[in-house]
C-alpha positions, 0 to 999 in steps of 0.5 A: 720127641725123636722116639715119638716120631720114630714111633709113628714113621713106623706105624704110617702104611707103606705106599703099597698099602696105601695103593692097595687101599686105594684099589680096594676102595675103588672096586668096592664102589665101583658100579661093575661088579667084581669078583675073584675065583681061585681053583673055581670058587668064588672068594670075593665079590664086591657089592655090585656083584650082590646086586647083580646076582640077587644076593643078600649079602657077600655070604650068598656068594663068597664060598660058592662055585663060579659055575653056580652062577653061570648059564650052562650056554656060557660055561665052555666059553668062559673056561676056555677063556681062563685057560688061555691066561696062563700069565700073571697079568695077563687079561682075556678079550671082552665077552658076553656071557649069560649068569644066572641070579639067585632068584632064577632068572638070568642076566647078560653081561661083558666080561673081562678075566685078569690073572692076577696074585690073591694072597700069595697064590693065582686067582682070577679077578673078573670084572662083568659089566651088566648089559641090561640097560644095553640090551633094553636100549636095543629092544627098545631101539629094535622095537621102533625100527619094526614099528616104523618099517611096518608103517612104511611098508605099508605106505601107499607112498614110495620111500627109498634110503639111497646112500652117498654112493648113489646106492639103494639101501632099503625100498618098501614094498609101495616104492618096488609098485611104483617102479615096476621092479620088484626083483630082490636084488633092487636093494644095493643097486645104483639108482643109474643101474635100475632099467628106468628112464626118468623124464623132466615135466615136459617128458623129455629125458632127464639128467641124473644130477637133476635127480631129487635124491641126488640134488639132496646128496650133492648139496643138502638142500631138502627138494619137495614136490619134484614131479618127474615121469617115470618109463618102466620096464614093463614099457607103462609111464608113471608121474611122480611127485618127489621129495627128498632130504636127508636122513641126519641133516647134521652127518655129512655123510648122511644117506638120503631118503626118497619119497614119491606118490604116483600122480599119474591118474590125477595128471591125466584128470587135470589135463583132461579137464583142461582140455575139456575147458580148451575144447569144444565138445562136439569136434574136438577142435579149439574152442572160442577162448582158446583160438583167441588166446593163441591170437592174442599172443601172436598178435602181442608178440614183437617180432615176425607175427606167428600168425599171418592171415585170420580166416573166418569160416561160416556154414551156408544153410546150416539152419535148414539142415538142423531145421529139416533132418534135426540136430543130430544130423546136424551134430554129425555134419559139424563134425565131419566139417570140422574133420575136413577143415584138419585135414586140409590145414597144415600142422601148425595152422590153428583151427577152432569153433567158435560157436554154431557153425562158425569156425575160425582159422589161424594161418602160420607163419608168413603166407603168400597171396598165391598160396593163401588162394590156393590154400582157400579153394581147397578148403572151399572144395574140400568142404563142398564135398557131399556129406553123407549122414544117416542116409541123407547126402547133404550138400554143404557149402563154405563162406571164408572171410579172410584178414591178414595180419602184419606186423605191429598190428594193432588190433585186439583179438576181438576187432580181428574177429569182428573184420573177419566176419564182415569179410566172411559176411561180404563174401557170402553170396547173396542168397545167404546174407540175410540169413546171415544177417538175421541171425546176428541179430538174433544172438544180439537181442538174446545177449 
């Protein structure tokens, strides 16, 4: 029974056997592939290496040169690299190199060279690892970065890349429009080194941690529809409506990408239209809804009333002047009334048409009854001057009816309106009140 025992002890592997089986097993189904050249030929190579190549079997590779294999662009390389490892052991740093298959056509891969012992002597054990998923992902990768780089080349809309330093990492070429700034060198450029001055909505200056993109960097919030005006260097303003976010929400230190339309010309339509419905289109003054509204507010306030006294202002014989020289004639008088009024009101005073030749006056702030006199006869000279109109001189005198307002008054806009007519009808001379009166009456029975 010893004997027996004896017996197997002797044929169990040693541990350096078991260890090299191991390997062996290791390399054999490792999906690298891995092969041994000695004195520059080739005599082992694992399956992976038959796939790699194209081979059949081992036969197609085993006996055969190492250079077979290699692209004549990688040959230098790759000895240079053998001929550095001059001690057992020792190992190569990671390289590309190109090899060629047996079926012609080439295969990138990383390769690592250890010189290692093979059956007694000095060989060299090479371990390649094919790049092609690798080298597909990229082109793949490459591809959609060209695919959304020309898209957003070829957006009207602005988009900058600015990292966390506040620095431009790429603007396409709509962002470069927008601002006025094509140099070369925008990219790399701190957003509060490019010679731009940006305002808030109301145009006045705006600070930089105001900035979208900052807002974005700071916090992580994504801000949209920020409209913001632009002063380029060229001296043009330009409105801008922005959003921002960040590129990978889940990086805190992830860039930030910008994007902005220029809205000027739709901000300009849009206030053009309001003030087309704020304005009366002949003189260019306030119109009926708009001086009502502004006395609607002061009269709604409750503290000292920013309007003082309502003036109401009616043309006396203006119908005769549209009835004998025309409309356009008289189109021309109104507008050079409404010239005048303007230029004998303060600033802040308020003046409107309200309709025909009636004008109505918002006095500002606190007016006292020296002023509001003189203030009145200027109006009622200045308006009295002769006008002269496609050769006619006209004559054209003012009836001013005045209502003061005070605090915690009461009134509407309407009643205000209405006891200031009456003032201006009162004040009237008398020559003038039934025409006046008449064409009151008039509007009344149309409505």
């Amino acid at each position: 029974m010893q004997e027996v025992v004896g017996n197997d002890r002797a044929n169990a592997p040693t541990d350096a056997e078991q260890l090299a089986q191991r390997y062996r097993t290791l390399v054999e189904y490792s999906p690298d592939a891995v092969v041994v050249h000695e004195r520059g030929v080739i005599v082992y190579a694992n399956p992976a290496t038959v796939r790699l190549l194209a081979a059949e079997t081992t036969d197609d590779i085993v006996g055969q040169p190492i250079t077979k294999f290699v692209h004549p662009a990688s040959l230098t390389p790759m000895l240079e690299r053998i001929r550095c490892l001059t001690i057992a052991g020792t190992a190569s740093v990671p390289a590309e190199m190109t090899l060629l298959r047996l079926d012609g056509r080439t295969v990138d891969v990383e390769t690592v060279s250890v010189l290692t012992a093979w059956h007694e002597h000095l060989a060299y054990q090479v371990v390649l690892h094919d790049l092609t998923p690798q080298r597909a992902a990229e082109a793949a990768q490459e591809r959609a970065e060209q695919f959304f780089a020309t898209v957003v080349s070829q957006l009207e809309e602005g988009v900058v890349v600015i990292d966390r330093e506040g620095r431009i990492e790429s603007a396409n070429p709509a962002a470069r429009r927008i601002f006025g700034y094509d140099a070369d060198d925008l990219v790399g450029t701190r957003i509060d080194d490019i010679p731009l001055a940006l305002l808030d909505a109301n145009a006045q200056p705006m600070p930089q941690s105001w900035y979208p993109v900052m807002r974005t960097l700071a916090t992580g919030e994504t801000v949209t529809r920020f409209v913001f005006g632009v002063d380029r260097p060229d001296g043009q303003r330009r409105w801008l409506s922005a959003s921002s976010r960040l590129l990978n929400p889940e990086d805190p230190n992830s860039a930030a990408v910008s994007s902005f339309n220029d809205i000027t010309e739709f901000r300009a339509s849009r206030r053009q239209l309001e003030y087309q419905a704020t304005h009366d289109p002949l003189t260019g003054l306030a119109n009926r809804a708009l001086v009502l509204s502004r006395l609607a507010a002061a009269l709604g306030t409750s503290e000292d009333l920013p309007v003082s006294t309502v003036l109401f202002i009616d043309l006396d014989g203006f119908k005769a002047i549209n009835d004998t020289l025309g409309h356009a004639i008289g189109d021309t008088v109104l507008q050079i009334v409404a010239q005048r009024l303007q230029r004998g009101l303060r600033s802040d005073d308020i003046v409107g048409r309200i309709g025909g030749d009636e004008f109505l006056v918002l006095l500002s702030g606190r007016t006292l009854g020296e002023d509001l006199e003189t203030l009145v006869t200027r109006l009622r000279t200045t308006m009295a001057e002769p006008i002269i109109a496609r050769g006619h001189r006209i004559q054209v005198n003012a009836s001013i009816g005045i209502t003061p307002l005070h605090p915690g008054d009461g009134r509407t806009p309407e009643a205000v309106l209405h006891d200031a007519d009456i003032a201006m009808y009162r004040a009237k001379p008398p020559g003038h009140r039934d025409s006046a009166l008449s064409r009151r009456s008039d509007s009344t029975h149309a409505s």
